[in-house]
C-alpha positions as CSV (number, residue, x, y, z in Angstrom):
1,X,-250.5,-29.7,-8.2
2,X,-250.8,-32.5,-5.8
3,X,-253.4,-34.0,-7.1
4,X,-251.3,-33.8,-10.8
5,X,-248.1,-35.4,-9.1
6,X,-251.0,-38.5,-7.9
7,X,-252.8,-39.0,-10.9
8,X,-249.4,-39.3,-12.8
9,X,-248.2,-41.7,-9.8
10,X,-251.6,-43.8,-9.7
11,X,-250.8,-44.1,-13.9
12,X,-246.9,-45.3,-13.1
13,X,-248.3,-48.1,-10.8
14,X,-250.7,-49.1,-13.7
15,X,-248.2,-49.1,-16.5
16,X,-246.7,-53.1,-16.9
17,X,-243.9,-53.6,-15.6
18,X,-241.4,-55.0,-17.8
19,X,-240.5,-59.2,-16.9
20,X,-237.0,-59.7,-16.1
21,X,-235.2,-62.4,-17.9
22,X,-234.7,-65.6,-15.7
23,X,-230.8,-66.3,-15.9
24,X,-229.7,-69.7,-18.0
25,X,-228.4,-72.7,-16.4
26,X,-225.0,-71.9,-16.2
27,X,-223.6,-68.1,-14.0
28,X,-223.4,-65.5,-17.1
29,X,-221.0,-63.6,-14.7
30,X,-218.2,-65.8,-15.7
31,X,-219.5,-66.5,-19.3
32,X,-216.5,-66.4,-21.5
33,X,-217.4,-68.2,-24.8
34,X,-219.6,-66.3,-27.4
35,X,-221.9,-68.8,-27.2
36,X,-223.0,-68.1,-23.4
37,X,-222.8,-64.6,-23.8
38,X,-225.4,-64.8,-26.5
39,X,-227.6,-67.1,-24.1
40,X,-227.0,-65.1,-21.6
41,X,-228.7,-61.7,-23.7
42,X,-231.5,-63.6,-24.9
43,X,-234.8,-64.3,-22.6
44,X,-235.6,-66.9,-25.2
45,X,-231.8,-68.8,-25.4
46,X,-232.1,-68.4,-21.5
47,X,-234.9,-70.5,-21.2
48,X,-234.2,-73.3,-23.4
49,X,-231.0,-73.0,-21.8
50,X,-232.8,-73.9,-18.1
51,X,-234.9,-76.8,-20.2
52,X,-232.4,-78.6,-21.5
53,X,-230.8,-78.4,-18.1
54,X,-233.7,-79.4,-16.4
55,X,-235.0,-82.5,-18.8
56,X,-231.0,-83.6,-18.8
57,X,-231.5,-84.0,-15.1
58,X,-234.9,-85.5,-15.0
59,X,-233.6,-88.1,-17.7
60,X,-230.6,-88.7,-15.8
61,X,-232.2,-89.3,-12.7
62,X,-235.0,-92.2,-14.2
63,X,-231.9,-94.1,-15.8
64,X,-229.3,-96.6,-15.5
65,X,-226.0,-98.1,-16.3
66,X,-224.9,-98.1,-20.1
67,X,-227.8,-95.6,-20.8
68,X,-226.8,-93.5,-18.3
69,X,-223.5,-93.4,-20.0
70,X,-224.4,-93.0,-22.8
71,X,-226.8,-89.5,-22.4
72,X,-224.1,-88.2,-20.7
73,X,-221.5,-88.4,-24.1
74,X,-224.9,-87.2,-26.0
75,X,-224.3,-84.3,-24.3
76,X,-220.8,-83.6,-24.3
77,X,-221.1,-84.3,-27.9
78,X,-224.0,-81.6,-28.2
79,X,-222.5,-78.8,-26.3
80,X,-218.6,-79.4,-28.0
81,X,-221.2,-78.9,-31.2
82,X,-223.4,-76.2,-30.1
83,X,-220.1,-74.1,-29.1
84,X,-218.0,-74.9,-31.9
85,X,-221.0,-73.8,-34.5
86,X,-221.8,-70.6,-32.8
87,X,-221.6,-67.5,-35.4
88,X,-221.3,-69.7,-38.6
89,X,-223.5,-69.3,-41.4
90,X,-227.3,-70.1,-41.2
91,X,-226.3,-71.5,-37.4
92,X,-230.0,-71.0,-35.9
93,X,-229.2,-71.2,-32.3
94,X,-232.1,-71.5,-31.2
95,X,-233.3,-74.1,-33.2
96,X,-230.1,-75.5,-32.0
97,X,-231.3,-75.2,-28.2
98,X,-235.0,-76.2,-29.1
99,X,-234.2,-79.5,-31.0
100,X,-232.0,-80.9,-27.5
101,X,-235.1,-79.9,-25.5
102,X,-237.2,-82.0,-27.7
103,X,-234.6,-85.3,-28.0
104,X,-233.7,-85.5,-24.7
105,X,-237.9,-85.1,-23.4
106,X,-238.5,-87.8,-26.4
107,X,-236.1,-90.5,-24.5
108,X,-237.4,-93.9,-23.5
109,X,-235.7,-93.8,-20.1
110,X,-236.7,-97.1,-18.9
111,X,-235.2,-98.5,-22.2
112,X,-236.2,-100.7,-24.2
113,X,-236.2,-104.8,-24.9
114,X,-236.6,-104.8,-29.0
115,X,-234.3,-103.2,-31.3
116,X,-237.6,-101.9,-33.0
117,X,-238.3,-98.4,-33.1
118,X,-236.3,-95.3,-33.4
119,X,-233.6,-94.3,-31.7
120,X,-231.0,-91.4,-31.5
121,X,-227.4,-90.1,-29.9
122,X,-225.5,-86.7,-30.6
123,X,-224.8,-87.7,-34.3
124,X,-227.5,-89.2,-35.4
125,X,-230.4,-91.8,-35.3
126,X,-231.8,-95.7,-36.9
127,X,-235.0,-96.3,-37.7
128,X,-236.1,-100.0,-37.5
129,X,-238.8,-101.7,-38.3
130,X,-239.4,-105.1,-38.2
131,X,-241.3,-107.0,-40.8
132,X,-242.6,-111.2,-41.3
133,X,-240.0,-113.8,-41.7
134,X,-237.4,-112.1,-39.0
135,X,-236.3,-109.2,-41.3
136,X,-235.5,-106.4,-39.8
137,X,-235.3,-102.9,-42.0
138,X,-232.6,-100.7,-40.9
139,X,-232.2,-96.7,-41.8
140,X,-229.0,-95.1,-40.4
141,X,-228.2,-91.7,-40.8
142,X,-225.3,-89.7,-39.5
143,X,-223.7,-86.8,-39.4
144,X,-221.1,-84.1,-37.9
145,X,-223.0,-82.3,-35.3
146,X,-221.3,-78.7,-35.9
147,X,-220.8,-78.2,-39.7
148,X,-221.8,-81.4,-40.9
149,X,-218.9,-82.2,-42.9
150,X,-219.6,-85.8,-43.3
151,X,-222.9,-87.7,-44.1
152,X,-223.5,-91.3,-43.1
153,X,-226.6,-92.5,-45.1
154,X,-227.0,-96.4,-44.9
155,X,-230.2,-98.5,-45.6
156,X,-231.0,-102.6,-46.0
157,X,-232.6,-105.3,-44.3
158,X,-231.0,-107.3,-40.9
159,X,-231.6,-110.5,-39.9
160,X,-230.6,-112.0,-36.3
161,X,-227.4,-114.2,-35.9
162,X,-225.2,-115.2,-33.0
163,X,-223.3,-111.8,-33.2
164,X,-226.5,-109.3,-33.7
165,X,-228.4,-108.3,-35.8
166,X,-226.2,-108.5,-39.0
167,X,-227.3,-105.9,-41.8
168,X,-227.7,-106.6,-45.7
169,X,-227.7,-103.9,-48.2
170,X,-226.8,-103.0,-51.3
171,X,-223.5,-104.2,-53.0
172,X,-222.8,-100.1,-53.3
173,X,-223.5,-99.3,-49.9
174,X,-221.9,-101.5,-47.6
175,X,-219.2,-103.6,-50.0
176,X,-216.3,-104.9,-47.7
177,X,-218.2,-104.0,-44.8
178,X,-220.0,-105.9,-42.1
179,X,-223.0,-103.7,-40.0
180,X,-224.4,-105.0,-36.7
181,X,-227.0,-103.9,-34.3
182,X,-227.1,-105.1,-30.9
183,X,-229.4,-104.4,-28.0
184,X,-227.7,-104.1,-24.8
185,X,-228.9,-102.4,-21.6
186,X,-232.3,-101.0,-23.5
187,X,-230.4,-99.4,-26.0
188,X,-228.9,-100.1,-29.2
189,X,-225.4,-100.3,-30.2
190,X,-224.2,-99.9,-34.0
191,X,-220.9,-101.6,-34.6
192,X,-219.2,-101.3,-38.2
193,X,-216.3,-102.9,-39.4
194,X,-214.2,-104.1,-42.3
195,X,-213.9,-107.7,-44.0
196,X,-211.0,-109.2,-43.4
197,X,-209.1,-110.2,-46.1
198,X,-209.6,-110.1,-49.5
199,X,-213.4,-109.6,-49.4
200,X,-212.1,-106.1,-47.1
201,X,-211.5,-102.8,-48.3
202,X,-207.8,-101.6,-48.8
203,X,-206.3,-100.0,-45.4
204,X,-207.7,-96.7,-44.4
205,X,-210.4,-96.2,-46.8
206,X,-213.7,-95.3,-45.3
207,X,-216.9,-96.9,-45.4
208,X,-218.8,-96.4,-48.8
209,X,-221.4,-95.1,-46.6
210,X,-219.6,-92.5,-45.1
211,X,-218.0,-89.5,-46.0
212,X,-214.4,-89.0,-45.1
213,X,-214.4,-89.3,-41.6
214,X,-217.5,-90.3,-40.7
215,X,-219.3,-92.9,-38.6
216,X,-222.4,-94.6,-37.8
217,X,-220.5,-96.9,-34.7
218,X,-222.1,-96.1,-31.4
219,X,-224.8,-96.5,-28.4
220,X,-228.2,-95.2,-29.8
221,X,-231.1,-94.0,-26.9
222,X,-234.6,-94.9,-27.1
223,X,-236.7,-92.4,-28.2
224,X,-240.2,-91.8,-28.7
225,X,-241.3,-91.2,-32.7
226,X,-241.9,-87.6,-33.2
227,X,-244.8,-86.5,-35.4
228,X,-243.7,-85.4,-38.7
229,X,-244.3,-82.0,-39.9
């Protein structure tokens, strides 16, 4: 019998023990919204949780000034977003989670001193490109971070003048509209704004490359290009 009770011991020892789930960022204790409880059940939420955390911090840390700022309204933005999108249709979470890990780890920390390249906040990103002859071509896309109920889509070409870069696009996109990019502090601000005057849209309406409520106005981060695919 005792040497029953020590094989069956010895094969207790040898059996894996299972890994305990490392605890998010924040104390699940006094978790209250869904969303944290949800992090807090999941090994896998848990630990984007903790890298998010963790590359906010290291990101923080190697920056300055406006960009500084500017993260730190990145993610307020993403976390209003993250919480208010929790449990609605096709919400991926996790992809969620995984996507903030791989902006904030893709940010040019030390900034940057052309407005070439791309770049990104918690609504968006521009793509630029410059080409011969000081022409700069501009993508903007936008949208609302939680359900995206508006779309910002804007394309054209930008040429330097005493204000910015000052964008040119199509009559359909941007009529009554005047687009500038600016860099200031290593990162890129996106300014939109109305005619005055006749050449102006009527009082209220929205951009023609917006939908109803949307914006492409803001300080965009230097990031790295991410491979496609």
């Amino acid at each position: 019998m005792t040497s029953l009770r020590l094989r069956l011991a010895l094969l207790l020892f040898a059996l894996p023990v299972p890994a305990i789930a490392a605890p998010p960022s924040f104390d699940c204790l006094v978790a209250k919204l869904p969303v944290e409880k949800a992090i807090c059940r999941s090994p896998i939420l848990s630990a984007l949780d903790v890298e998010i955390a963790e590359a906010y911090g290291r990101a923080m840390s190697a920056m300055s000034g406006e960009m500084r700022d500017t993260l730190r309204k990145v993610q307020r933005t993403f976390l209003a977003a993250r919480d208010r999108a929790h449990g609605l249709p096709d919400e991926d979470l996790e992809q969620r989670l995984a996507d903030q890990v791989g902006f904030i780890k893709s940010i040019e920390t030390r900034g940057r001193s052309t407005i070439e390249g791309s770049w990104r906040n918690g609504i968006g990103g521009v793509e630029v490109t410059l080409r011969p002859g000081g022409v700069a071509e501009v993508t903007i896309g936008t949208n609302e971070p939680a359900r995206a109920i508006w779309l910002c889509d804007l394309q054209g070409e930008a040429r330097q003048e005493a204000t910015g870069w000052v964008l040119q696009a199509d009559r359909s996109l941007i009529e009554g509209w005047t687009v500038t990019l600016v860099l200031r502090g290593g990162q890129l601000t996106v300014t939109s704004a109305p005619k005055p005057g006749p050449d102006g849209p009527p009082p209220g309406e929205p951009p023609p490359f917006c939908g109803m409520g949307g914006t492409i106005d803001g300080d965009y981060l230097p990031v790295r290009a991410q491979p496609s695919g």
